[in-house]
N, C-alpha and C positions, 0 to 999 in steps of 0.2 A: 928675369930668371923663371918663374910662374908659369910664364908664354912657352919658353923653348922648354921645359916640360911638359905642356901638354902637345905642344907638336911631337916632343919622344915616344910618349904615348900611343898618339895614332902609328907610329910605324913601328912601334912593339907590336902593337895590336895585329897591323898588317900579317907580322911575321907570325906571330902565333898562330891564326888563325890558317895560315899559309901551310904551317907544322901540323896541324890538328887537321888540313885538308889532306894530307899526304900518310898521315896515320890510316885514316877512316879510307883512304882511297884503297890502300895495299890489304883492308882488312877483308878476309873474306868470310863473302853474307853470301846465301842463300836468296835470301827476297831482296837483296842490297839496301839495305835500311841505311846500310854503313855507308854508300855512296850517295844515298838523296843528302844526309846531314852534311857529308862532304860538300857537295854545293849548293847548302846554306853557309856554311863558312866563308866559302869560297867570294859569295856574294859579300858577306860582313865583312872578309878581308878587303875587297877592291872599294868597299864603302869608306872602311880604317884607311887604306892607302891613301883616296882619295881630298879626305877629309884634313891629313895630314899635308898633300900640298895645297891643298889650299889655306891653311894655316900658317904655312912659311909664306903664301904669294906667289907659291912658283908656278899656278896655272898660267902666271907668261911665258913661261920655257917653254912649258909641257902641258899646252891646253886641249890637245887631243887624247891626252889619258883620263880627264874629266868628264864627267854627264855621259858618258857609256852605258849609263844605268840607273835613269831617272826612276822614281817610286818605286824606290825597292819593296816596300811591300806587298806589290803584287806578284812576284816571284814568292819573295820568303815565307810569307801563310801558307798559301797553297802548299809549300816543299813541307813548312814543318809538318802541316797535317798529315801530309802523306806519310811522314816519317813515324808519325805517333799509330797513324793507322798499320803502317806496316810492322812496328814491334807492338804495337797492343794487340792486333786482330791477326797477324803472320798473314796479312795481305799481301802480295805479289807485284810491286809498283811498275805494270807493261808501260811498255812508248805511249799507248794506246793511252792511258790511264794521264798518264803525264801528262800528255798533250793536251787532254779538253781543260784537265785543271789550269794547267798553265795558260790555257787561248787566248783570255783575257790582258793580262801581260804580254803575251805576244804581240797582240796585235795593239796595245797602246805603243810598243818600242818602233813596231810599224810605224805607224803614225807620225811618231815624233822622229823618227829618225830623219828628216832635214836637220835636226838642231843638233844629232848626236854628228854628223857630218858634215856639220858646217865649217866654214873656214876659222881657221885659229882667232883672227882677228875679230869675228862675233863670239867667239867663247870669253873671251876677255872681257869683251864689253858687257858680256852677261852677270858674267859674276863680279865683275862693280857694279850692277844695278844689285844684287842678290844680296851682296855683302855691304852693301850701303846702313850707316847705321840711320838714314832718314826712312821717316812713315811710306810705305808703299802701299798702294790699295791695288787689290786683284778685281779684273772684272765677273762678274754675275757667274757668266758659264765657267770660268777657272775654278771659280768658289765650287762651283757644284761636281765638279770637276772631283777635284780635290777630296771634297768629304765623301763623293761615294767611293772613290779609292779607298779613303780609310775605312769607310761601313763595308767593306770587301773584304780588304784583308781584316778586320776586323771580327768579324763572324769564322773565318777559318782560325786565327787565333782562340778565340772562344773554346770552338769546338777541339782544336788540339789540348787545350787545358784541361778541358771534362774530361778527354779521354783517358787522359796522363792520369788522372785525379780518381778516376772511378777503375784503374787496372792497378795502378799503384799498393792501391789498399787491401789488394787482394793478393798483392806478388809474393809476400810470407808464407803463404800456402804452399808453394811449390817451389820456393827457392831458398838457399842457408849460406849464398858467399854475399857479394859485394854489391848483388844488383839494387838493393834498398839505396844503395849509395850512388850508384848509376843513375836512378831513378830518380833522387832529388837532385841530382847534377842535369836533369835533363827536366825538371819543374822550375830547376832557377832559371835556364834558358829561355824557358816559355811562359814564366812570367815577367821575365826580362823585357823580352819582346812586346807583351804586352802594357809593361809599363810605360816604355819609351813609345810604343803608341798613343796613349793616355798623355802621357805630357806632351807630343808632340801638336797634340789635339790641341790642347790648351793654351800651348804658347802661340800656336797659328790664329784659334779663336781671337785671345785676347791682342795680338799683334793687331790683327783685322779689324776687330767691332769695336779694342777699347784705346786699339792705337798706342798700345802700349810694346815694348822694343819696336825690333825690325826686323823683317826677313835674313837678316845677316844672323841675328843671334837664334833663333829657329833653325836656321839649319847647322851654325856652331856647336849649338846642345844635342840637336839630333846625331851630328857624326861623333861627336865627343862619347857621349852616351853607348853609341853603338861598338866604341874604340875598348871604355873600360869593360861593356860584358861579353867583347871577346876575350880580353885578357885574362877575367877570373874564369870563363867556362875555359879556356886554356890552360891556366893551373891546375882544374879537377880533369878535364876532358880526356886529356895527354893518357892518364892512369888506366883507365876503362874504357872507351868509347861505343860501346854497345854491349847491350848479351841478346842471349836467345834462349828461347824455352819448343822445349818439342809440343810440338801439334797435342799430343796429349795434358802435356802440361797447360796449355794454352786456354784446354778446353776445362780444364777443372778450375781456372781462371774465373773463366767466364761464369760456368755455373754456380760459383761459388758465391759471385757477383751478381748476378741475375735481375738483381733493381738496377744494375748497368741498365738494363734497357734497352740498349744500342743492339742486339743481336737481332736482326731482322727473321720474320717468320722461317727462311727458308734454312739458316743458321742453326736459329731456335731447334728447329724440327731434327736435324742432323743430329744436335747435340742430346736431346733427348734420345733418338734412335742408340745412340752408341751412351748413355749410361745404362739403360734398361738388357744391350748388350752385358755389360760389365756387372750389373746386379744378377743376370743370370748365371752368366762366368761363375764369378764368387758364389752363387749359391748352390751352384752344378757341385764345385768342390767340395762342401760338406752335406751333400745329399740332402738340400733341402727345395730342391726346384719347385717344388707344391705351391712354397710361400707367397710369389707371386700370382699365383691362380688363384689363390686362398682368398686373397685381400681384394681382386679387384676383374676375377672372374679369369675364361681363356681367353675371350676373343682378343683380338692384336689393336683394334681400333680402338676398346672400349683401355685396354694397356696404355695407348698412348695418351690417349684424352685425361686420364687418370695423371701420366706422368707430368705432361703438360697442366694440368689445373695445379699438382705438387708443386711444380718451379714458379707460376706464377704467387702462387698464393703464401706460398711461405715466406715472411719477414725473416732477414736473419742470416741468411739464405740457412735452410734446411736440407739437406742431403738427397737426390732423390734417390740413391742406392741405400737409405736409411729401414728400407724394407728386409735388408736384410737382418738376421737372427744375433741377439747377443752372444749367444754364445759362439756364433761367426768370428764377430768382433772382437771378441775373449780369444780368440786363437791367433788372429791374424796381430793384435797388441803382443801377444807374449814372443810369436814370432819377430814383429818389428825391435824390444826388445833385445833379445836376444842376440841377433844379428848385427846391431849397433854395437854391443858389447865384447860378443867373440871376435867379428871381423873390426872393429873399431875402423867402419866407411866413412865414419865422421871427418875421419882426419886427411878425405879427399879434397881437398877445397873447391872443387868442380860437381861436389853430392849433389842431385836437384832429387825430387820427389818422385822424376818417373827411372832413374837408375836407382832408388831405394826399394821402388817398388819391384821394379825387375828382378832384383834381387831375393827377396823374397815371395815374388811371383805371383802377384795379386795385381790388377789395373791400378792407376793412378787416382781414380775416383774414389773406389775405396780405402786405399792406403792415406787420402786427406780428409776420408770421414773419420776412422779409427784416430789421428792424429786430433783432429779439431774437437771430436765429438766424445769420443772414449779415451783421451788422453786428455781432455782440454784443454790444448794447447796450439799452436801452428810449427810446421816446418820450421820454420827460421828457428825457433825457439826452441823448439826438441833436438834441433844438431846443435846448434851454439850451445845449449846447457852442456852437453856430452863435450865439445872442446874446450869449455869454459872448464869443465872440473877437470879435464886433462892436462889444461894450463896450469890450474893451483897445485896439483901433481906435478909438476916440474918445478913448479916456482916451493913447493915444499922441500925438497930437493936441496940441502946447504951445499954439497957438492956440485951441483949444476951451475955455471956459470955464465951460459946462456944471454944474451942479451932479451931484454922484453919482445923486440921485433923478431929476433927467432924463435922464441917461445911461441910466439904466437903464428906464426910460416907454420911451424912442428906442430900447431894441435889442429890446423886443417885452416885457421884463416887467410884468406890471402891479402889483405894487410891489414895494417895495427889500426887505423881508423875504427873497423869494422868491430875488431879484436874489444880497444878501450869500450866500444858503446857495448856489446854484449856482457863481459868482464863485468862493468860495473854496473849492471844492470841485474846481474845472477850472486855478485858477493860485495854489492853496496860500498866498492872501495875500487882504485886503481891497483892495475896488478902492481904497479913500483908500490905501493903504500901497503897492498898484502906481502908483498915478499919482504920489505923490511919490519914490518910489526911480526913474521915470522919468525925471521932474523933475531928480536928482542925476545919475543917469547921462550926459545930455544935458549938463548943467555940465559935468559933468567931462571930457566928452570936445571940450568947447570951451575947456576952458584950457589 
């Protein structure tokens, strides 16, 4: 019974993964971030597929739909990275870009491709030596083989994880719907990947050096493995499958992050150019453009060096439009405000920080200092406060009858996941458990 479970398994998996390729494929992107993950799936499906006949035995039917696609991890690093580079950095993934990364995998499929074309009758015999549950030893060069495959993809997992890790914790700043929850939907992936690297490492180790299982249960655990974390990133995946942040968002990302690190000189210099824009902007509007001459003289060289020592040097990250005047600050808070409250944006579910800021018509850069520095708080948290008391405003409401999940559609979340974490994070209780202690309080104070 156990068995023809986990064979159901791989071919859920297949199909999910198949669903979540056809989502992400029809989604449209700009940089197509949503198409490179597409064929990462794409890959984990034909791995699920695969995995799955070979678990019933039927690579005697159908031994030609087999070994199509030996180390898959030299494909799937390279694509995650790309994937993470392209929604972390709004990098552009050209043919050009694809192709060197991928060379490496190309050209082992090369290689091997006698075996991926050989006669049915050797795919058989392959995987009864494969799936044999007696000791196999690999020669020298295979071994070496082998593990610099994994030290390959290996290093592009890594680095997709840093990048995920160090853009992540800066994404509050500029966003207030669901992408916090995109974003760990997309750390479970990439630590997924990287786990089932990690043990695949181990069971091959100790298969080889301490002669413990066998080649069969190695790659039984690796497909199986690869089966259940298509299925769960297919439960979350289906919901959300990407977002995106504009170029300016991007960039207050970044500087906000700046012990990121990852921004190369040429980045760096850009992003400084267009804050020291944006600090003039804002300070052109309340007639104080002196400010910056004041503090660090005219010339434009000795401005930049100046800004540039600011971004490096401040732990924390520190604001470099922080040059501007309190009473800036004081204006442009009473305005954000304000505008939150008369036009109640909150209750956009699509609000990000540079349509707040549009709005009230200050750069983005600034609108995340007044936010982090003079409000002390972040994006996420200054709009969820504002839906969160508009939710207890409904849920106060005896005549509202509302279900929790439209209550919370109606005060701008776009879904209840999102809704319970911020809820109970701003009135230390579930909204079902505020609206019924509501509920009792009202009783009681009517008998």
């Amino acid at each position: 019974m156990l068995n023809e479970i986990f064979g159901i398994v791989y071919f859920v998996a297949a199909s999910h993964a198949l669903l979540i390729v056809i989502v992400l494929w029809r989604k449209q992107s700009a940089e197509n971030a949503s198409h490179i993950l597409a064929v990462i799936m794409m890959i984990l499906s034909y791995k699920s597929f695969e995995g799955g006949i070979v678990h019933f035995n039927y690579q005697a039917y159908v031994p030609h739909l087999t070994l199509l696609l030996s180390e898959a991890g030299l494909y799937l690093a390279p694509l995650f990275y790309l994937y993470v580079l392209s929604i972390t950095r709004g990098k552009t993934i050209t043919a050009k870009l694809l192709f060197i990364h991928l060379l490496p995998g190309l050209l082992f499929w090369a290689i091997r491709s006698p075996e991926v074309f050989t006669s049915a009758e050797n795919k058989i015999i392959y995987w009864e030596s494969v799936l044999s549950t007696e000791y196999s030893e690999y020669k020298i060069a295979k071994l070496a083989t082998t593990f610099s495959i994994k030290i390959y993809a290996g290093v592009y997992l890594a680095l997709g994880v840093r990048l995920l890790h160090l853009f992540g914790v800066k994404l509050n700043q500029v966003k207030a719907d669901d992408s916090s929850l995109v974003m760990a939907q997309l750390r479970f992936l990439a630590m997924s990947l990287v786990i089932l690297h990690i043990v695949w490492i181990c069971l091959f180790t100790a298969q080889h050096f301490a002669e413990l299982g066998s080649r069969g249960l190695v790659v039984n655990v690796t497909l199986l493995s690869i089966a259940i974390i298509v299925i769960v990133f297919g439960y979350f995946g289906l919901h959300s499958p990407s977002f995106a942040l504009t170029k300016e968002e991007r960039e207050v990302v970044e500087l906000n992050a700046l012990g990121f690190k990852e921004v190369d000189d040429g980045a760096a210099g850009q992003l400084v150019g267009d804050a020291e824009i944006s600090v003039k902007s804002e300070v052109e509007d309340v007639k104080h453009i002196d400010i910056l001459e004041e503090v660090v003289g005219s010339n434009s060289a000795t401005r930049e060096n100046f800004l540039e020592n600011e971004l490096s040097n401040r732990q924390g990250i520190k604001y470099i439009n922080s040059l501007l005047p309190d009473s800036t600050l004081d204006i442009i808070a009473a305005q954000l405000t304000r505008i939150l409250e008369d036009k109640a944006l909150y209750l956009d579910d699509k609000l990000s920080l540079s349509v707040l800021a549009d709005a009230i018509d200050v750069k983005a850069f600034t609108l995340s200092q007044v936010i982090s520095q003079h409000l002390d708080t972040n994006f996420y948290k200054l709009v969820n406060t504002y839906r969160v008391r508009h939710a207890a405003m409904l849920l106060d409401d005896v005549d509202n009858t509302w279900s929790i999940e439209r209550i919370a559609l109606e005060s701008g979340f776009s879904n209840r996941v999102t809704f319970n974490k911020a809820f109970k994070a701003l009135m230390h209780c579930t909204a079902s458990t505020y609206r019924k202690d509501n509920l009792q309080n009202i009783k009681a104070a009517q008998s």
